[in-house]
C-alpha positions, -999 to +999 in steps of 0.1 A: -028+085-052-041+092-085-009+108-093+010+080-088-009+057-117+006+076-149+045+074-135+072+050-139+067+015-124+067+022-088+066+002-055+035+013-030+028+011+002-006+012+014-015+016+048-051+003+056-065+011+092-082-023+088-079-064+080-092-062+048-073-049+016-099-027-009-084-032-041-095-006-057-054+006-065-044-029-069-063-037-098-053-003-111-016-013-109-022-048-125-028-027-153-006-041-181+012-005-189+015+008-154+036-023-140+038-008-100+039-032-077+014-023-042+023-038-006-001-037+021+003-030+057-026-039+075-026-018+109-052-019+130-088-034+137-108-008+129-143-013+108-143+009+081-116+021+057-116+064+064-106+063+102-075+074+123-054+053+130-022+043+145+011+027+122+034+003+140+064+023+129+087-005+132+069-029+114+064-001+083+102+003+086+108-034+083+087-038+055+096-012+036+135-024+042+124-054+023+112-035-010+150-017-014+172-034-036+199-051-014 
Protein backbone atom coordinates (compact mmCIF):
# COMPACT_ATOMS: atom_id res chain seq x y z
CA UNK A 1 0.00 0.00 0.00
CA UNK A 2 2.85 2.23 0.14
CA UNK A 3 2.15 3.25 -3.30
CA UNK A 4 -1.01 4.59 -2.54
CA UNK A 5 0.49 7.35 0.20
CA UNK A 6 2.17 9.80 -2.45
CA UNK A 7 -1.14 9.89 -4.90
CA UNK A 8 -4.08 12.13 -5.12
CA UNK A 9 -6.50 12.11 -2.15
CA UNK A 10 -7.91 8.75 -2.27
CA UNK A 11 -10.66 6.70 -0.60
CA UNK A 12 -9.31 3.10 0.96
CA UNK A 13 -10.63 0.21 1.86
CA UNK A 14 -8.99 -1.98 4.29
CA UNK A 15 -9.93 -5.31 4.83
CA UNK A 16 -8.72 -6.65 8.26
CA UNK A 17 -9.18 -10.51 9.05
CA UNK A 18 -9.81 -9.38 12.61
CA UNK A 19 -11.91 -6.85 15.29
CA UNK A 20 -9.40 -4.67 15.77
CA UNK A 21 -8.17 -1.81 13.23
CA UNK A 22 -4.00 -1.41 13.33
CA UNK A 23 -3.62 2.04 12.40
CA UNK A 24 -0.59 2.01 11.18
CA UNK A 25 -2.24 3.50 7.37
CA UNK A 26 -4.55 5.58 9.17
CA UNK A 27 -2.33 7.81 10.80
CA UNK A 28 -0.43 7.89 7.61
CA UNK A 29 -3.45 9.26 5.77
CA UNK A 30 -4.23 11.88 8.53
CA UNK A 31 -1.28 13.28 7.27
CA UNK A 32 -2.00 16.90 6.52
CA UNK A 33 -0.78 16.77 2.65
CA UNK A 34 -2.02 13.29 1.79
CA UNK A 35 -5.76 14.01 2.64
CA UNK A 36 -7.14 10.05 1.71
CA UNK A 37 -9.77 9.02 3.58
CA UNK A 38 -9.45 4.91 4.93
CA UNK A 39 -12.68 2.76 5.66
CA UNK A 40 -12.48 -0.42 7.48
CA UNK A 41 -14.11 -3.65 6.98
CA UNK A 42 -13.70 -5.74 9.75
CA UNK A 43 -14.21 -9.56 8.56
CA UNK A 44 -13.65 -12.15 10.59
CA UNK A 45 -12.54 -13.23 14.20
CA UNK A 46 -9.39 -14.29 13.62
CA UNK A 47 -6.33 -13.44 16.24
CA UNK A 48 -3.69 -11.97 14.41
CA UNK A 49 -3.51 -9.53 11.51
CA UNK A 50 -1.47 -11.80 8.50
CA UNK A 51 -4.10 -14.73 8.19
CA UNK A 52 -6.50 -16.00 5.36
CA UNK A 53 -9.43 -15.07 5.58
CA UNK A 54 -12.83 -15.00 4.11
CA UNK A 55 -14.65 -11.26 2.83
CA UNK A 56 -18.50 -11.14 3.15
CA UNK A 57 -18.73 -10.01 -0.55
CA UNK A 58 -21.90 -8.40 -0.06
CA UNK A 59 -21.26 -6.44 2.76
CA UNK A 60 -17.74 -5.14 0.85
CA UNK A 61 -20.13 -4.25 -1.99
CA UNK A 62 -22.48 -2.35 0.19
CA UNK A 63 -19.94 -0.46 1.68
CA UNK A 64 -18.05 0.44 -0.98
CA UNK A 65 -21.51 1.65 -2.68
CA UNK A 66 -21.55 4.11 0.02
CA UNK A 67 -18.06 5.84 -0.76
CA UNK A 68 -19.26 6.60 -4.71
CA UNK A 69 -20.57 9.92 -5.13
CA UNK A 70 -24.40 9.59 -5.63
Amino acid sequence: MSHILFSEAIDIVCFYPTQTIYPHFYFLSKHPQLRHNIHYLLCGDASELHVNFRVDVPRAIEQIRRLLPS
